[in-house]
C-alpha positions in Angstrom: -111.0 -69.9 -58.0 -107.4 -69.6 -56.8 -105.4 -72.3 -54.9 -103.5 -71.6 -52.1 -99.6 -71.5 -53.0 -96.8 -73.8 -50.8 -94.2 -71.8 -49.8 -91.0 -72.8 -51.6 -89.4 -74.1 -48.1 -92.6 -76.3 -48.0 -92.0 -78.7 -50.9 -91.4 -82.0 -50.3 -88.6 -83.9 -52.1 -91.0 -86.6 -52.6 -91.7 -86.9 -56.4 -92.1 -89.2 -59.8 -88.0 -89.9 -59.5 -88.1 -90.9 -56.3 -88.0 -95.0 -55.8 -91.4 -96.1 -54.2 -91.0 -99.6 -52.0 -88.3 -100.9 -50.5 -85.9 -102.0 -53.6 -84.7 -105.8 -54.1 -80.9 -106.9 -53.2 -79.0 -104.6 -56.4 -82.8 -102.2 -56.9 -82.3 -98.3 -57.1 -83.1 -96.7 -53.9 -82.9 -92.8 -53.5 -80.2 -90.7 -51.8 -80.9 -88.0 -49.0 -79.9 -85.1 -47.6 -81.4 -82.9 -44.7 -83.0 -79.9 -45.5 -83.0 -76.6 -43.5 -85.9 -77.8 -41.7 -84.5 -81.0 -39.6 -82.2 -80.3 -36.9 -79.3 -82.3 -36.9 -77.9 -80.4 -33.9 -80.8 -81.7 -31.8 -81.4 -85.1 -33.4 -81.2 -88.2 -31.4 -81.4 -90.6 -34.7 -79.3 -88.8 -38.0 -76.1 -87.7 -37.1 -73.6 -85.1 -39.1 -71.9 -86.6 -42.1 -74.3 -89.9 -42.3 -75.3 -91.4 -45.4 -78.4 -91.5 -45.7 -80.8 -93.9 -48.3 -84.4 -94.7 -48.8 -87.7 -94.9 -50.7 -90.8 -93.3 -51.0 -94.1 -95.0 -49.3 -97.5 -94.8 -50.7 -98.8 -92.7 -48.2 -96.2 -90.3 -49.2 -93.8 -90.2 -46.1 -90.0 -91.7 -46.6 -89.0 -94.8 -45.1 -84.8 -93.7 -44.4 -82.0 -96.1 -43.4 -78.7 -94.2 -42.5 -75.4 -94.8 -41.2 -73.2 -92.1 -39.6 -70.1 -94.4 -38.3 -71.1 -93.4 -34.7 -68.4 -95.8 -33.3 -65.4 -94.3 -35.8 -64.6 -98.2 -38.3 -61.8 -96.8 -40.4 -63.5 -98.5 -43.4 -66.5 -96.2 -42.7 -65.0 -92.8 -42.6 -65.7 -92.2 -46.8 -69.5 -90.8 -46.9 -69.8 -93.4 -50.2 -69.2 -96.4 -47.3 -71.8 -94.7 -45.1 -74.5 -94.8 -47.7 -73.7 -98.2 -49.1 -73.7 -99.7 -45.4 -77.1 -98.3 -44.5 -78.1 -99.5 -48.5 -76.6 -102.6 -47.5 -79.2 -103.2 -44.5 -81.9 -101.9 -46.7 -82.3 -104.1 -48.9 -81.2 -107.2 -46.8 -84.0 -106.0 -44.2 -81.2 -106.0 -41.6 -82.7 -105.5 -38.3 -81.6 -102.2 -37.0 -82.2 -99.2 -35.2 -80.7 -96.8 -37.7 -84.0 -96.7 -39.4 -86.9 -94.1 -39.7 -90.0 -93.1 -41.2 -89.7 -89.2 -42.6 -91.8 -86.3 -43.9 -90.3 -85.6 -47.3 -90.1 -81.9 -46.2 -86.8 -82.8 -44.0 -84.6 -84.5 -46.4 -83.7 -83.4 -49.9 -83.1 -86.0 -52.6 -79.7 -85.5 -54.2 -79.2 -88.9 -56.3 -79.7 -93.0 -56.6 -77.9 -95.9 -55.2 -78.4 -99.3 -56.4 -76.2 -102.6 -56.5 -73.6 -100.8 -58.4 -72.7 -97.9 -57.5 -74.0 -94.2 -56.5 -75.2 -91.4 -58.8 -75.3 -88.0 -57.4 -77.8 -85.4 -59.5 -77.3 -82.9 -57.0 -73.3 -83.4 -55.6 -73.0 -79.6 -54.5 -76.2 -80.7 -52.3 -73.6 -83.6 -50.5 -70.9 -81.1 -50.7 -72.8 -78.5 -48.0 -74.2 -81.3 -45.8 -70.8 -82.5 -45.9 -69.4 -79.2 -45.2 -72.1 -77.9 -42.1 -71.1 -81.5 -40.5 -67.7 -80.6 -40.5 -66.6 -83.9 -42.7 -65.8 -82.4 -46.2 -62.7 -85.1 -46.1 -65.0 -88.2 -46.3 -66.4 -86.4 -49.4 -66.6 -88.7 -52.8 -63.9 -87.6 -55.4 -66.5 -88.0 -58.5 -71.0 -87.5 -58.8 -70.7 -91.4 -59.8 -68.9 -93.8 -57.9 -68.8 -97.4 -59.0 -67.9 -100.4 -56.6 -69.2 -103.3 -59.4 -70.0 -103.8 -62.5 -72.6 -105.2 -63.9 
């Protein structure tokens, strides 16, 4: 009996590393990407450059939060303030539009983000999304960036 194969641009990013439930104030949530398959260009909700953080759900969609600096704060231009901003409202369960549930298939999971800092697995990941949004100067300068210890 044979199985019917995914294509390779079918996987979902979903997997055993990727944090399931919405993480406590300092908890490890993952950090996305989009894939080939979502089109920012069209997009009402993620826009270029955003940072964008979440965690898995048990029916295996994504529950996102992201933050783009739509209205241009100076202390939001970094990419590394855009993620911790929309980790920020995550785990304070901040009211806010800038919110979605996803199909793994449209974002790719490059790294984690927790009360302390970011760690990229996948920074040449960050590097393109950075680079098709045209914002390759808000890039992070290191794969781990630390704003506390603990």
């Amino acid at each position: 009996m044979s199985q019917e194969r995914t294509p390779l641009h079918e996987v979902s990013t979903y997997s055993k590393d990727t944090p399931v439930g919405c993480p406590d104030l300092n908890g490890r949530a993952a950090v996305f990407v989009p894939t080939a398959l979502f089109d920012v260009n069209s997009s009402t909700t993620i826009r270029k450059g955003a940072g964008i953080v979440g965690y898995g759900n048990p029916d295996g969609s994504l529950t996102i939060y992201f933050e783009a600096n739509r209205f241009d704060e100076s202390s939001l231009h970094k990419w590394e303030n855009k993620a911790r901003k929309a980790y920020d409202r995550m785990v304070a369960g901040a009211p806010t539009v800038s919110k979605a549930k996803m199909d793994p298939k449209m974002v790719e999971q490059i790294g984690y983000i927790d009360g302390s800092g970011i760690q990229l697995k996948q920074p040449e990941s960050l590097q393109h999304w950075l680079e098709v949004s045209n914002a390759t100067d808000t890039a992070p300068a290191d794969a781990i960036i630390v704003w506390k210890t603990k």
